[in-house]
N, C-alpha and C positions, 0 to 999 in steps of 0.2 A: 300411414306415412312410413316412408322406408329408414330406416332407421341406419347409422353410419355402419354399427357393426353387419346388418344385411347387407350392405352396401361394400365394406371389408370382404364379406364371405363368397362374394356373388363370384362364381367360374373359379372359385382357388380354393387351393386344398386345405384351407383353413382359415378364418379370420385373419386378415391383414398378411396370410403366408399364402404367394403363389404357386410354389410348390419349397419341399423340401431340399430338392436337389440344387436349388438356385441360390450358390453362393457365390456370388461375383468377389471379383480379385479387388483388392484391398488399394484402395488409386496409391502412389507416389507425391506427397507433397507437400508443403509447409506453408505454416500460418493463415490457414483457413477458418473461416466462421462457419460452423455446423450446429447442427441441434442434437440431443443426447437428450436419454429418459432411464430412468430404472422402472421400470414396473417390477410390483409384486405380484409374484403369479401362483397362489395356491392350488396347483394342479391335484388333480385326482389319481392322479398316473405317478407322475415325475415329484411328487410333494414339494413345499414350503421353496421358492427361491426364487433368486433375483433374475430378470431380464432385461439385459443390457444393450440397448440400440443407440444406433449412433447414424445421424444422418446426413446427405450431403443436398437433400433435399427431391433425390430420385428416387434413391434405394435408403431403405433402414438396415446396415449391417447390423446382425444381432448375435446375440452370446447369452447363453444359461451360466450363472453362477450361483450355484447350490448355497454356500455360505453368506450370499450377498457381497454389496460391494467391500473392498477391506477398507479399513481401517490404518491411518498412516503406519508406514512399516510392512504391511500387510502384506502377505500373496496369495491368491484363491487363484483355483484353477475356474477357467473358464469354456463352456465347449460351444462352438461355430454353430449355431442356426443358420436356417435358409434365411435369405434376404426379405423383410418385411416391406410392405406399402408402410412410406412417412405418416400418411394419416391416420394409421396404427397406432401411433406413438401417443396419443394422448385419450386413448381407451379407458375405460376403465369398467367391470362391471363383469357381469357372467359368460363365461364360454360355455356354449350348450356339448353335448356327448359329441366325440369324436377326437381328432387331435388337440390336448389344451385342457381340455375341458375342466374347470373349475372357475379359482376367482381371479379377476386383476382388476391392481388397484397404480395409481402412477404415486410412487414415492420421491420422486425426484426430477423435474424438467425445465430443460432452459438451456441453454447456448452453450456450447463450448468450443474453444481455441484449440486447433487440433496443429498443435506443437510440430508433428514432423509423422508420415505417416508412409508405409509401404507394404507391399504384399503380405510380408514378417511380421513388421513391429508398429505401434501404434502409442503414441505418447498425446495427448490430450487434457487440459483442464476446464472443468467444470467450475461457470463460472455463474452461477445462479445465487451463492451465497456471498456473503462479504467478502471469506477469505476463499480464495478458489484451490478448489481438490484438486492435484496433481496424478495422473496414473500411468503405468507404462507397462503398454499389453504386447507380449509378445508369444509367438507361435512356438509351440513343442509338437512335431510333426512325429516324433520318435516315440509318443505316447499312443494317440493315432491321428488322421488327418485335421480333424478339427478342436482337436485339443489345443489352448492357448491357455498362459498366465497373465494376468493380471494382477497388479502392485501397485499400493499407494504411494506414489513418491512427494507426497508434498512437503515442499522443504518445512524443518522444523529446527529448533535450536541444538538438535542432540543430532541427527543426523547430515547436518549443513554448519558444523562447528566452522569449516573458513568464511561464512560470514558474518562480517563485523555487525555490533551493534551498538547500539547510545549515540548519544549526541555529541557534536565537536565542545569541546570546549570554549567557552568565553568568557572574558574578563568583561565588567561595564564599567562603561565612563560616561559623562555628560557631556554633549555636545560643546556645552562654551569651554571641554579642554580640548577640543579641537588643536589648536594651537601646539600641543608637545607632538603629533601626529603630524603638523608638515614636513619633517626633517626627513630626510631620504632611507632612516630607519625604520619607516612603515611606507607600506602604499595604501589605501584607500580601496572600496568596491562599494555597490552599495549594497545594503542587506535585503533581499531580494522577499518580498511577500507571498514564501510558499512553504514548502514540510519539507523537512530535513528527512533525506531519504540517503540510504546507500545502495549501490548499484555495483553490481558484481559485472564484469567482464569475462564471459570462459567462453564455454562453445556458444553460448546465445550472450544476450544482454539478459541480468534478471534485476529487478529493482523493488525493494524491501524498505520496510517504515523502518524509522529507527530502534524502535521498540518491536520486542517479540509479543503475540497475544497471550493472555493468561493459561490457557491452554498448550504454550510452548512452541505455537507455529509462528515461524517467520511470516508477519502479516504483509503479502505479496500485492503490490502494483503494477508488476511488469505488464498484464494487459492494458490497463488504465490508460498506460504512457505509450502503447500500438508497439511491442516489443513482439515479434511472434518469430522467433527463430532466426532471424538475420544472420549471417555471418557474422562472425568479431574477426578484426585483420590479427595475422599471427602474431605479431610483435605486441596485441592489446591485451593479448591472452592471460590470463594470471593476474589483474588489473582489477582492486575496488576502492572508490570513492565515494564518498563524502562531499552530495551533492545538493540541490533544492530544486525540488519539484516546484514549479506551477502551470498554470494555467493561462494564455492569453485568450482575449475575446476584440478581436481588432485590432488595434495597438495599443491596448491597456491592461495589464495584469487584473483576474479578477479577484474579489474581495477574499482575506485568508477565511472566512466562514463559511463563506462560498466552496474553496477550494475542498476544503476540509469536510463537509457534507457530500460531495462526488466523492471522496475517498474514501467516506466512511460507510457508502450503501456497497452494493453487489457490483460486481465489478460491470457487469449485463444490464442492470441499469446505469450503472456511472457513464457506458459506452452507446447508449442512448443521448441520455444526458449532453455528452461530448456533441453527436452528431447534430442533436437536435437544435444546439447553441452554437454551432461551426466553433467550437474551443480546441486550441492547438496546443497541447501540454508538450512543456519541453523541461529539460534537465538542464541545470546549469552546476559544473563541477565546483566545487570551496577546497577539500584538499587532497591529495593521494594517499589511501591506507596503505596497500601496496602496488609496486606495477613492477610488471612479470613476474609476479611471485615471491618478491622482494619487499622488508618491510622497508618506508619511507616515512617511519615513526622520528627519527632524528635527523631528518634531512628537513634544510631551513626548506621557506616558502620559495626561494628563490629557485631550486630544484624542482617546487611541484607544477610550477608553470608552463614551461615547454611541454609535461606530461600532458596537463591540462589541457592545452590548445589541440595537441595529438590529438584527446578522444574527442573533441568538441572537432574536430575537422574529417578524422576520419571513422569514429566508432557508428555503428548503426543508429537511426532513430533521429528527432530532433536536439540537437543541441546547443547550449549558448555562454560565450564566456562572461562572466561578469564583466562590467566596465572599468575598468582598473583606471585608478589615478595614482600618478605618480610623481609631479610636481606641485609647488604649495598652488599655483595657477589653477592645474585641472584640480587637486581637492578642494579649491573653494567653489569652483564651479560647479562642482558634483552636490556638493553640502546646499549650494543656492537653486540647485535645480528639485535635489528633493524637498528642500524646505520651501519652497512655492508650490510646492504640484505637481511641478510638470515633468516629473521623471517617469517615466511610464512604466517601472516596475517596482516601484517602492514609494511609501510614505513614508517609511518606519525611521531608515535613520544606516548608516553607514558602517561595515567592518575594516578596522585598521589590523592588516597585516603587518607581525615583523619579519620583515625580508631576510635577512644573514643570519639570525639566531637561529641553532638547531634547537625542536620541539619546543620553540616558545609558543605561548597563548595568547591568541589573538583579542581582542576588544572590540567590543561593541559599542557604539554612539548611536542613542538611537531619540529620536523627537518623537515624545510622548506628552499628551495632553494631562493636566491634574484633574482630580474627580473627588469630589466630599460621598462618604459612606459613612456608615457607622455600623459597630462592632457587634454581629450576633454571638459570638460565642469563638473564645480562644481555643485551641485544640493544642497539642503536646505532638512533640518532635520525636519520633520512631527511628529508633540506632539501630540497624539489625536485629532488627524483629521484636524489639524491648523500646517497651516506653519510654520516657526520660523525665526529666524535671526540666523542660523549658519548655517554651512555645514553640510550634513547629509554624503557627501561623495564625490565623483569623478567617472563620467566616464572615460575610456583612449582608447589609441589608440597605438596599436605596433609601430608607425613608425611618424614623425612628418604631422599634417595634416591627416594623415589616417581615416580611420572612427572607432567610438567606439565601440572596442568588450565586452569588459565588465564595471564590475561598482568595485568598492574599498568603503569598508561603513564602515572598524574599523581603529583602530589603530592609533587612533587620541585621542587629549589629548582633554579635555573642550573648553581650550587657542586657541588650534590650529583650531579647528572648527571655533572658532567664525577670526579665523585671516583669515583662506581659503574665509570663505563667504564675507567680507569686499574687500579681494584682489581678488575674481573671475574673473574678467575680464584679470585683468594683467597674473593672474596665467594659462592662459589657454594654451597650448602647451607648458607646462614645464616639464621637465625630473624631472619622481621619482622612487625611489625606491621600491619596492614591496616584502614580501616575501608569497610564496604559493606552498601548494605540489606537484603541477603536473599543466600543460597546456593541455586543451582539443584543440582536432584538429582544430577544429575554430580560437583558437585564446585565447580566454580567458582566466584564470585562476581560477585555482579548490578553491576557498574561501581563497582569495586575503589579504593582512593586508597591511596598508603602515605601512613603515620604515623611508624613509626620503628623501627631495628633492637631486638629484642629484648635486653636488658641481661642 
């Protein structure tokens, strides 16, 4: 049986290399789907290091990188090989005497988003992992012809300091005070069933979770949401918000567990995922951090709206405004549409903006069902970085004795914290009341509030 790598070697001057001198010119273009590999190549010759291909599905451009790929911050030099056959790329195993000869092994393979590309320079992210590896390889012709650098650029919170991170703030209320919210001092929206994301605006669109990962990288969506280099118009430039991500599948937003499972795998799968479900993820703006480059930290809501509509009309990508209400008419109609059903992007429950106030905090109303649990075990409330003497919250458990599916961390008064951590022991397998939007299959519930101990 002929074997791939016979099959590689057959007429060319080395497995998967037709000859050395065939380096094709480097295409011009953006926001492509490629494949990309790192093999390790323990050569007998050349020793220990990385081989870097990248393909458009004709040709496998390649690059030796002695040190291997970097590391964020990083720059290794990298030098030009001859152009490889793509079905090279998923090799692995002995290269007999001659050019090469040693081990390879594939360390790394899977799709990448080839950001903006040309003769010169070559920007690209590797998207096979959760959070995807940014790099930007450019030509040094001045060392000698096929000398190139390559650089880890994937944004992180030390080298990507102007993006914002955390969540907006919000106040909660209950629905039945609906009522202090029709006055022409709030307008209404409704609270959209997706992840609070921020979205930077500069030379591309980039869109980031709110939260950094423990490791300190900006944990990146912009593929997810089909971001691949678009233009931003000049005037959007300097531009981020404070936006929510989701997901439709028809005319119906799909479930936040849902949503939150596509974002939490690889982005190569998530973009499977997307196709294989026809799901259209769109961005809808909530406020402006800044635009042009200008904070918009104390400018009322009223100012961030005209912004708002801008990017949602004319920035790259899908976009959509929340449905704003503005009269006690359409807020009742807004409140009776989600609270039957039939809103097609929320179950949850409503955001009341205050319009004229500078940096005021907006409120949430949101329809949440009650749920009976009972208490596995109180936990204590961490101040920077130091324990405290009150409860930070409760784990529980579905059923008496059962084991604990999730945790409960609000809806507790100052009093009541400090009364839970004093009685912890006694309180332990007591019935409470809970209220939360939905239970995921496990067991737990979708961001839990307590109510009150069961009577």
């Amino acid at each position: 049986m002929t074997t791939l790598l016979q099959k590689l070697a057959e007429e060319m001057f080395a497995p998967g290399l037709p000859s050395k001198k065939i380096k094709s010119t480097i295409p011009t273009l953006a926001g492509k789907m490629w494949q990309f590999v790192e093999q390790i190549h323990d050569a007998k010759k050349a020793g220990m290091h990385s081989d870097l291909r990248l393909s458009d599905g004709t040709t496998a451009f390649s690059w030796a990188i002695r040190k291997g790929m970097p590391s964020s911050g990083q720059t290794f030099l990298a030098i030009r090989q001859g152009d490889h056959k793509p079905a090279y790329m998923t090799y692995a195993g002995p290269l007999g005497k001659g050019y090469g000869e040693g081990m390879v092994s594939v360390n790394r393979l899977g799709m990448t988003k080839i950001i903006s590309s040309s003769p010169e320079t070559i920007r690209f992210a590797a998207l096979d992992k959760k959070n995807p590896s940014e790099f930007l390889m450019f030509r040094t012709p001045k060392l000698n012809p096929d000398s190139w650098l390559i650089k880890n650029v994937t944004p992180t919170v030390a080298n990507r300091p102007d993006m914002a991170i955390g969540k907006p703030k919000f106040n909660e209320a209950p629905v039945a005070d609906l009522g202090r919210f029709l006055s022409d001092r709030y307008l209404l929206s409704s609270k959209i069933d997706g992840a609070h994301l921020n979205v930077k605006l500069g030379d591309r669109v980039e869109v980031f979770s709110h939260q950094p990962s423990v490791t300190g990288e900006h944990v990146n969506h912009t593929y997810v949401f089909g971001f691949d280099g678009a233009e931003v118009p000049e005037d959007l430039k300097g531009t981020t918000v404070k936006a929510e991500g989701f997901a439709m599948e028809g005319d119906k937003v799909i479930p936040n567990r849902e949503l939150s499972g596509i974002l939490n795998s690889a982005p190569e799968k998530a973009l499977k995922t997307i196709k294989e479900r026809g799901l259209r993820f769109i961005l809808a703006p909530l406020k402006v951090i800044e635009y042009q480059g200008k904070s918009m930290g104390m400018a009322p809501y009223n100012d961030h709206l005209p912004i708002m509509k801008k990017i949602v009309k004319e920035a790259p990508g899908s976009w959509m405004m929340p449905d704003i209400a503005v009269t006690p008419e359409q807020k009742e109609k807004l409140v009776e549409s989600i609270k039957s059903g039939k809103h097609p992007l929320t179950t949850e429950g409503m955001v009341a903006w205050p319009v004229r106030e500078a940096a005021a905090t907006p409120f949430k109303l949101k329809f949440r069902d009650p749920y009976q649990v009972y208490i596995s075990e109180i936990y204590p409330m961490v101040s920077k970085g130091k324990v405290t003497n009150v409860a930070g919250g409760f784990s529980y458990s579905l059923k008496p004795g059962g084991p604990a599916v999730g945790r409960v961390g609000t809806g507790f008064s100052d009093e009541l914290r400090k009364e839970l951590w004093v009685g912890r022991e006694e309180l332990k397998g007591r019935k409470v009341i809970i209220e939360a939007p939905e239970q995921f299959p496990g067991g737990a519930y979708r961001a839990p509030s307590f109510v009150s101990f069961h009577l």
